[in-house]
C-alpha positions in Angstrom: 26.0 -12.3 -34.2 26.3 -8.6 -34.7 24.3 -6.4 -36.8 24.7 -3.9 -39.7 25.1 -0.6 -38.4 27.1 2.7 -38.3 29.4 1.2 -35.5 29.8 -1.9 -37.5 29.8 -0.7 -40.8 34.0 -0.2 -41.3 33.8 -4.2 -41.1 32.5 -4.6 -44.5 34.8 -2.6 -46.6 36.9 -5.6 -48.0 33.4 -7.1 -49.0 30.9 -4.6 -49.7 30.7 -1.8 -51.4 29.9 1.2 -48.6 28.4 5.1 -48.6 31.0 7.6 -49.2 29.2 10.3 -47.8 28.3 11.8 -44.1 24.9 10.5 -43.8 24.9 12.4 -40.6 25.0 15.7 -42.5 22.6 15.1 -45.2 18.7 16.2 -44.5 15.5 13.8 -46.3 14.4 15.4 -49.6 11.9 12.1 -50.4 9.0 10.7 -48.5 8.4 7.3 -49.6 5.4 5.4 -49.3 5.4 1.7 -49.0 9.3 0.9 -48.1 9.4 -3.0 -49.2 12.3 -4.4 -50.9 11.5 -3.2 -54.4 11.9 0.3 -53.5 15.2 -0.4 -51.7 16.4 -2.2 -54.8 16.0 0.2 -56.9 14.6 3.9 -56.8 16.7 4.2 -52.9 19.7 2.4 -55.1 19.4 5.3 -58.2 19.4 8.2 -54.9 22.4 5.8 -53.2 24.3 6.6 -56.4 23.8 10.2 -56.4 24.6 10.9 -52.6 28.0 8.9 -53.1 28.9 11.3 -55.8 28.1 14.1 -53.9 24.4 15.3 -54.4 23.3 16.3 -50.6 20.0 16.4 -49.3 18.0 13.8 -50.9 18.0 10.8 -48.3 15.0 9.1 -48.1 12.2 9.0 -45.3 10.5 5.6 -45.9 6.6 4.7 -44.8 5.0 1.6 -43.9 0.9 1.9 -44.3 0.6 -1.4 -42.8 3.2 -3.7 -41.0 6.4 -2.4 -39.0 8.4 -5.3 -40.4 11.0 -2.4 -42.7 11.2 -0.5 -39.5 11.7 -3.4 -37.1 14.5 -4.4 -39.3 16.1 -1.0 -40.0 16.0 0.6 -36.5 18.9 -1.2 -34.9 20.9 -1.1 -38.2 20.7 2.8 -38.3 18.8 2.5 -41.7 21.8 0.5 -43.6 21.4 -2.4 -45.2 22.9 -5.0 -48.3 21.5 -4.9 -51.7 22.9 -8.5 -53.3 23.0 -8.3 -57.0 23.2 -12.6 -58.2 23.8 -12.6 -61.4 25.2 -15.3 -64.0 29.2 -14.3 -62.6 28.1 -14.1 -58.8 27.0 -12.0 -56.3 28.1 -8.2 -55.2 27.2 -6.7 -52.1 26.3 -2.8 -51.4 25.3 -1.3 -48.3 23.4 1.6 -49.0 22.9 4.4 -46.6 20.1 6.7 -48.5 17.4 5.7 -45.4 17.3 8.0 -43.2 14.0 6.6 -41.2 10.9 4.7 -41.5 7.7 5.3 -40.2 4.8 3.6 -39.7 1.7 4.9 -40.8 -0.8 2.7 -38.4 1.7 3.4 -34.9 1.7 7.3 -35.6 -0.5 8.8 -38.6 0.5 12.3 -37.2 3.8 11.9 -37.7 4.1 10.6 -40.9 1.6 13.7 -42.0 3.9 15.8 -40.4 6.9 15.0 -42.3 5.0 15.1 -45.5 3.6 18.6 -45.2 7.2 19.6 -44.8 8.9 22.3 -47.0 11.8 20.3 -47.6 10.0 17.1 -48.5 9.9 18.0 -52.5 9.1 14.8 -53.5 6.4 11.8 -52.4 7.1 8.7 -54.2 5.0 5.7 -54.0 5.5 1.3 -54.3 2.3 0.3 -52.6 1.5 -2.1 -55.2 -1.5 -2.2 -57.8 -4.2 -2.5 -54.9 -3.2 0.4 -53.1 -4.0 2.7 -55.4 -7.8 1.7 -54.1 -9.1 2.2 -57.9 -11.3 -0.2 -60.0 -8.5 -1.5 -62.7 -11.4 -2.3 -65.4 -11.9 1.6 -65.4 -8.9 3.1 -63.4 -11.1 5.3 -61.1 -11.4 5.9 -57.3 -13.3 3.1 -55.8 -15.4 5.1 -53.4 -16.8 2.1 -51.6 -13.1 1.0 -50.5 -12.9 0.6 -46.7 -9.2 2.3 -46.5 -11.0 5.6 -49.1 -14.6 5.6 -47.0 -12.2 6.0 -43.3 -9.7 8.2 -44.2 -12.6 10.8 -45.7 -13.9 10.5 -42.6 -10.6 10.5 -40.8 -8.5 13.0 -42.6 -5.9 13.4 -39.8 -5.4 9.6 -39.5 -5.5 7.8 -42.9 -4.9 4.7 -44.0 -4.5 5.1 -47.6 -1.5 6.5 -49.7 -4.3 8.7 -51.2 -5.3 9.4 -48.2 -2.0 10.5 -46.8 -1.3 12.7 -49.9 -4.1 14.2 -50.2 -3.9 15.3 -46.3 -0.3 16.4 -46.4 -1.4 18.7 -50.0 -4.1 20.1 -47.7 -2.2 21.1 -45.0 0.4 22.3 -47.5 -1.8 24.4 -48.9 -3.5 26.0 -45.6 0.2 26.7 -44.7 1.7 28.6 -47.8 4.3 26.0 -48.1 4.6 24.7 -52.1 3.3 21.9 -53.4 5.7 18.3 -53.8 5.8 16.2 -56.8 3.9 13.0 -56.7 6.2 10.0 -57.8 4.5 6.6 -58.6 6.6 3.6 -59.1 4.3 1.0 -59.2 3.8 -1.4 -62.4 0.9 0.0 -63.9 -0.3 1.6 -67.3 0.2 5.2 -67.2 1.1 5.2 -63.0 1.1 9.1 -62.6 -2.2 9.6 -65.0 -4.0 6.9 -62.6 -2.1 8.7 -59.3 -3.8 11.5 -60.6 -6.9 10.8 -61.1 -7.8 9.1 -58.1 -6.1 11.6 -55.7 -8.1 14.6 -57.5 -11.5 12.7 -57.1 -10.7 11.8 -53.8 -10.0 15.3 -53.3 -13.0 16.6 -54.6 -14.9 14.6 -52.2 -12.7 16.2 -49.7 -12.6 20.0 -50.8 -13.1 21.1 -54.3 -10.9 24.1 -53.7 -8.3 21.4 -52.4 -8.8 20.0 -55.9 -8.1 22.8 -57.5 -5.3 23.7 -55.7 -3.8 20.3 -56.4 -4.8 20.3 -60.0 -3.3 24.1 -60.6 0.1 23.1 -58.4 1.1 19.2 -58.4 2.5 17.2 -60.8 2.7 13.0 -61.4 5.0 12.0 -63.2 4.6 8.9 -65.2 7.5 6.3 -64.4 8.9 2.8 -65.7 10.4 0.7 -63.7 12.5 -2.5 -64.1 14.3 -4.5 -61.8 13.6 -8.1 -60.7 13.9 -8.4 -57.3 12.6 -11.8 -55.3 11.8 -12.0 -51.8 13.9 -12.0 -48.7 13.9 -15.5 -47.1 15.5 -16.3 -43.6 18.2 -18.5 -45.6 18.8 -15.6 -47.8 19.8 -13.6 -44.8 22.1 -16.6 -43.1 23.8 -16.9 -46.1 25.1 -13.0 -46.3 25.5 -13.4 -42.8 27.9 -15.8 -42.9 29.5 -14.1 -45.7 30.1 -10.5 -44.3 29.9 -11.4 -40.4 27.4 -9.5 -39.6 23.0 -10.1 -39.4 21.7 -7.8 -41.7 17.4 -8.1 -41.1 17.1 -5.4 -44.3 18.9 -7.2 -46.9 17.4 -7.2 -50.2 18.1 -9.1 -53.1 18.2 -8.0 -56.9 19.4 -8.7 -60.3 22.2 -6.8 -61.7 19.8 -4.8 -64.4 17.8 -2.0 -63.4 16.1 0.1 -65.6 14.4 3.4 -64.8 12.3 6.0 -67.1 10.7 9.3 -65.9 8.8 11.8 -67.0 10.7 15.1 -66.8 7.5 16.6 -65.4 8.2 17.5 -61.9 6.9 21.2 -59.8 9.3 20.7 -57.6 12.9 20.1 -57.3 14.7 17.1 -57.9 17.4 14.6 -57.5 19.7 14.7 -60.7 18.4 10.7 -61.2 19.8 10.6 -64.9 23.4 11.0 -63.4 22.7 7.6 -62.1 21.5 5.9 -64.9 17.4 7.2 -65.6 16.1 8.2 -68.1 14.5 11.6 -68.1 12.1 11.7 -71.2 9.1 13.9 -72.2 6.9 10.3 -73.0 6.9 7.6 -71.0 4.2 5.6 -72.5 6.1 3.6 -75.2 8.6 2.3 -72.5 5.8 1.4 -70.0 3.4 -0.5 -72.6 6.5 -2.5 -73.7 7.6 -3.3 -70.3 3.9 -4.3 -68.8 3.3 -6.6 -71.7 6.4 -8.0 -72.8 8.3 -8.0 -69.2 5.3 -8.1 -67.1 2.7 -9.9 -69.1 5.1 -12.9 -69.6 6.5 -13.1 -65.7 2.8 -13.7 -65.2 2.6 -16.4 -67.5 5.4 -18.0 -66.6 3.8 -17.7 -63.3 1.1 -19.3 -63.4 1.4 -21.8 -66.0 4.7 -22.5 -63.9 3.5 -23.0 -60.6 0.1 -25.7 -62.0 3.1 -27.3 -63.7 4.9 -27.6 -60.2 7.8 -25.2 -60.6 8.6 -23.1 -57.3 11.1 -20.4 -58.9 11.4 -19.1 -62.7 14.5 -19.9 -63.3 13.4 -23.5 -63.3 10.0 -22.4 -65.4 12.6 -21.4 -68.0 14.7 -24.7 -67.9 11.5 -26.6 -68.9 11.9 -26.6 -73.2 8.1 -26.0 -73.4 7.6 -23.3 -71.2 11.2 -21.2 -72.5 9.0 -22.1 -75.9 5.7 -20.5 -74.9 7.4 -17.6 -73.4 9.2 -17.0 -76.1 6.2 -17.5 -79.1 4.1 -15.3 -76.4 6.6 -12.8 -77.0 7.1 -12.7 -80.3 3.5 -13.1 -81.7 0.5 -12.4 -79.3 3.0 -9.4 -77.1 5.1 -8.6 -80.3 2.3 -7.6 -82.9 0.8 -5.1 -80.0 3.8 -3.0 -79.4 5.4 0.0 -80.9 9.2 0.5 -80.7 11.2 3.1 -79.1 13.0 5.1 -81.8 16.4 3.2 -81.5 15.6 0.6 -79.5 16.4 -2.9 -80.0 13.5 -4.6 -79.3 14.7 -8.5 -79.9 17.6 -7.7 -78.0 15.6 -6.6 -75.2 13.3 -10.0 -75.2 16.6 -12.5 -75.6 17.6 -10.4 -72.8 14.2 -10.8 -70.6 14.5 -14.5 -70.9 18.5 -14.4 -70.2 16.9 -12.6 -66.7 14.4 -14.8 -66.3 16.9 -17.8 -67.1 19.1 -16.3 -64.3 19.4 -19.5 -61.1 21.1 -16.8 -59.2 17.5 -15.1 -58.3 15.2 -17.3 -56.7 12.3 -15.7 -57.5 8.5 -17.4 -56.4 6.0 -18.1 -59.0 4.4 -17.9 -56.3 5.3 -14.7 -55.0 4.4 -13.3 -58.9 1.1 -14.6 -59.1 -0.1 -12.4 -56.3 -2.8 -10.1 -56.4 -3.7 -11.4 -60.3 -6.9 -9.4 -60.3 -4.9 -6.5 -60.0 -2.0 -7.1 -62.6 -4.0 -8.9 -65.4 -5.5 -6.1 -66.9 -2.5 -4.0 -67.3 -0.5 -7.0 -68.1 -2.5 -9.2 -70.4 -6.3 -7.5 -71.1 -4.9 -4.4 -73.0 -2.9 -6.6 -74.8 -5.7 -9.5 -75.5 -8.1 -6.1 -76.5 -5.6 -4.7 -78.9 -5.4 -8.5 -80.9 -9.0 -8.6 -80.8 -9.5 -5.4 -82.8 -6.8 -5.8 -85.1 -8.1 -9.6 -85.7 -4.6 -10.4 -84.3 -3.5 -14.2 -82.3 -5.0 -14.9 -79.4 -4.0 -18.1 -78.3 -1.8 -17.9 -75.6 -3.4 -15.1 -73.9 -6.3 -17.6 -73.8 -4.2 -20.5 -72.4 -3.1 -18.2 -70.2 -6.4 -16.6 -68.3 -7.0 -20.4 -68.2 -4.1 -20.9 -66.0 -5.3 -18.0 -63.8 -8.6 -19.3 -63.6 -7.2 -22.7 -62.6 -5.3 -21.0 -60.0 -7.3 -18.5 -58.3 -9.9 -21.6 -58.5 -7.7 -22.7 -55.1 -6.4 -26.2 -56.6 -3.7 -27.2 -58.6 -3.3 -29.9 -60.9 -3.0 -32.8 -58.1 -5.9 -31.8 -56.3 -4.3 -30.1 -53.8 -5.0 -26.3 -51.9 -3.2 -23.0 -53.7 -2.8 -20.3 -51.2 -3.9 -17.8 -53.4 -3.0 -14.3 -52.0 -5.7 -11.9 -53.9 -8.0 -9.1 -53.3 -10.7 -11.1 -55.1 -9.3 -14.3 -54.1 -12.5 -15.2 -52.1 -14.9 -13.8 -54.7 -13.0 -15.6 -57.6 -12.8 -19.3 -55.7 -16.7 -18.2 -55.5 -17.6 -18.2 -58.5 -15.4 -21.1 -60.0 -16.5 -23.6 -57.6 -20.7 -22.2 -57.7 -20.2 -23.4 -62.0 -17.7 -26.3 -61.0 -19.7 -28.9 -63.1 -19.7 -26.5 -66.6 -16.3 -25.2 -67.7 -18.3 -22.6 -70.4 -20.0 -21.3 -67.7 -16.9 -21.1 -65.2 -15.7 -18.7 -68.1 -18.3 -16.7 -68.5 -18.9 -15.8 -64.9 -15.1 -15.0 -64.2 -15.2 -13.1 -67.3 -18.1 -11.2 -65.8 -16.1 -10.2 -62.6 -16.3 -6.3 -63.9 -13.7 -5.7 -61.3 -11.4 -7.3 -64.0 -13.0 -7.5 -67.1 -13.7 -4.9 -69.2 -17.1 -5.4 -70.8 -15.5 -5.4 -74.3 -13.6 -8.7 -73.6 -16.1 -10.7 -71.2 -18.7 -10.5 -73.9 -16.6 -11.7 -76.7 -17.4 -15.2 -78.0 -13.9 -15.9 -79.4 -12.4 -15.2 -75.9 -14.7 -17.4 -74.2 -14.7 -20.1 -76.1 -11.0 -20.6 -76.1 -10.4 -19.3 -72.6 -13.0 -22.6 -71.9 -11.2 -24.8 -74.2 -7.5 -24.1 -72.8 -9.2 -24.6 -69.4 -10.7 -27.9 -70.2 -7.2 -29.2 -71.5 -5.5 -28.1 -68.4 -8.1 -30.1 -66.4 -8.2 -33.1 -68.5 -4.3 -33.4 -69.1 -2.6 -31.1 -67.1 -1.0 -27.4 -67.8 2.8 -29.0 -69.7 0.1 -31.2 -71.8 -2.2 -28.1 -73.0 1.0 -26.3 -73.8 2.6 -28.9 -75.9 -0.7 -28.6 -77.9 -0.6 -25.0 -78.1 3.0 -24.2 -79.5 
């Protein structure tokens, strides 16, 4: 079978929606770290949108810090490949041309480097997921001790790390005269551009404190929220639009139709008109972001969890079982719901029908699995400032219980039949440690994985209340199973 590419391209314009522009005459503007299918779904879809209406010179030069799987896949198609929207009508297929290359960090650090310390590279965005901001979550600073941070200080000309990487590139920036670029996260986290920050400045000052200053004087990080679900690529995923358009596509992604994107209008450098596509350029981000993280976020994690111990492989079929669409729903509403503030204008029980119309949606086969990755990381953003903010204001705290029980029942490595959980975690091997090392006392399973500081803020593991129903919700899901614990709880 053929693949996607320029030659082949003029094939799919009965079926697919196609660039409108030379991409032969348009230069990179953005560097992107961490090229997976997120970041083709959605910030590469908002720059897609611009370049067909005619912005120029903001394609998009895509990294891989770890595997050359994007680039193996986009090489022979030229960079092109399908975004399929599945929604509740059908599907709609776009081929979007706003890749200009990948690299891979690991094959040629030097390279990559090089195309970052570029004048025309004005922005480096970021998707590299929670961990790869090599931070502590509990307290959102550098973790010096990190294998990636301790090589690439060592190795400045060959990191590993994004931080690494950016704070190289804003080095050799500087010793050059060329201006600084704007550093872009959009990764799901509290405050993304403050933590970005942070870390790269005291990663820098362990570099070069007049690097630090530089970067502190010049650079800006915006703050971002980002929306869009988009589930994982499987090999039947990509048979099934092949036998649809005629042609292999290796790069397909898949998404819902929503996307939603907010940005801090706080750039030092130029930028791509993004609100002509649908952004939203605004001076404070954080009122978007909280809402998203725990009411989006926090309950995709739930569902998750309490999802996959109940035997459920996708959400949509999470949300078909009447007790779960229940907890979800009360989880909104009361523990979620009493913590956020409102958006001047907003509609915010509009916005949750439509979260669980998204999460409802059979079209998007999207792993519980897949979601309850790299818990460690995700929790605190997504449920612990939530569970903190009850606590002080004497608020419910119920479900959040039930559901660090579920997580604690999953990251344990067995599910409810006895069976093993392939849990993919940077503490997975620390967390399975300490649940099975206080197997035979539930209270004291609690208390230690409370007391993973990695996680936990101090505030929460030492608070009786939170222990002693996180320990009761645990015991039920042992003793009856997850769907029995939830019947009892809503």
């Amino acid at each position: 079978m053929q693949r996607l590419n320029n030659e082949t391209l003029g094939q799919l314009a009965t079926t697919a929606s196609l660039p409108t522009y030379d991409r032969d005459a348009q230069s990179a503007g953005i560097v992107h770290l961490g090229i997976g299918a997120f970041h083709r779904a959605h910030q590469a879809w908002y720059t897609e949108a611009l370049l067909n209406s005619g912005a120029s010179n903001w394609q998009i030069i895509g990294a891989s810090l770890r595997s050359p799987t994007v680039k193996n896949q986009l090489a022979e198609q030229d960079g092109l490949y399908t975004i399929v929207e599945r929604g509740p009508q059908g599907e709609r297929f776009q081929v979007v041309g706003a890749v200009k290359d990948v690299l891979v960090g690991p094959e040629s650090p030097e390279a990559l480097l090089a195309v970052m310390s570029d004048a025309t590279t004005k922005i480096v965005s970021l998707t590299v997921t929670e961990k790869g901001y090599c931070h502590d979550p509990a307290t959102g600073n550098l973790n010096v001790e990190h294998p990636d941070i301790v090589h690439d200080l060592a190795n400045p000309n060959a990191p590993k790390s994004a931080i690494g990487y950016i704070v190289s590139a804003l080095n050799a920036r500087r010793l050059a005269g060329t201006p600084t670029f704007t550093v872009l996260s959009c990764d799901n986290l509290p405050n993304n551009g403050e933590v970005l920050e942070r870390v790269v400045l005291q990663y820098a000052e362990k570099y070069d404190a007049e690097l630090a200053a530089w970067i502190r004087t010049n650079t800006t990080f915006p703050c971002t929220m980002i929306d869009r679900i988009v589930p994982a690529t499987t090999d039947a995923d990509r048979k099934e639009l092949e036998a649809k358009l005629g042609l292999r596509d290796e790069g397909m992604v898949l998404a819902e139709p929503f996307s939603q994107w907010v940005i801090e209008d706080k750039f030092c450098s130029e930028r791509p008109a993004w609100e002509d596509a649908g952004a939203l350029l605004v001076s404070d981000v954080h009122a978007f972001e909280i809402m998203k993280l725990r009411l989006l976020n926090g309950s995709h994690s739930l569902l998750a969890y309490t999802g996959y111990l109940a035997g459920f492989d996708y959400v949509s079929e999470v949300m078909n079982e009447p007790l779960l669409a229940k907890l979800c729903q009360i989880f909104m509403d009361r523990e979620v719901g009493q913590t956020v503030q409102v958006p001047v204008g907003f509609d915010m029980e509009e916005y949750k029908v439509q979260l669980r119309e998204r999460f409802s949606n059979p079209g998007l086969k999207h792993r519980t699995w897949q979601i309850a990755m790299d818990g460690s990381q995700k929790i605190p953003q997504r449920w612990l400032q939530t569970l903190q903010a009850q606590l002080d204001g004497n608020g419910d705290i119920e479900l959040l219980c039930l559901a660090l029980a579920a997580w604690i029942q999953y990251v344990s490595g067995t599910d409810e039949k006895g069976e093993a959980i392939d849990v993919q975690d940077p503490l997975a091997q620390t967390l399975k440690e300490t649940c099975d090392a206080n197997a035979d006392n539930l209270d004291a399973t609690v208390a230690a994985v409370l007391g993973v500081k990695a996680v936990f803020p101090e505030a929460i593991a030492q608070s009786a209340a939170v222990q002693g129903r996180v320990a009761y919700w645990l015991t039920e899901i042992k003793q009856g199973g997850v769907l029995a614990a939830i019947a009892k709880a809503v």
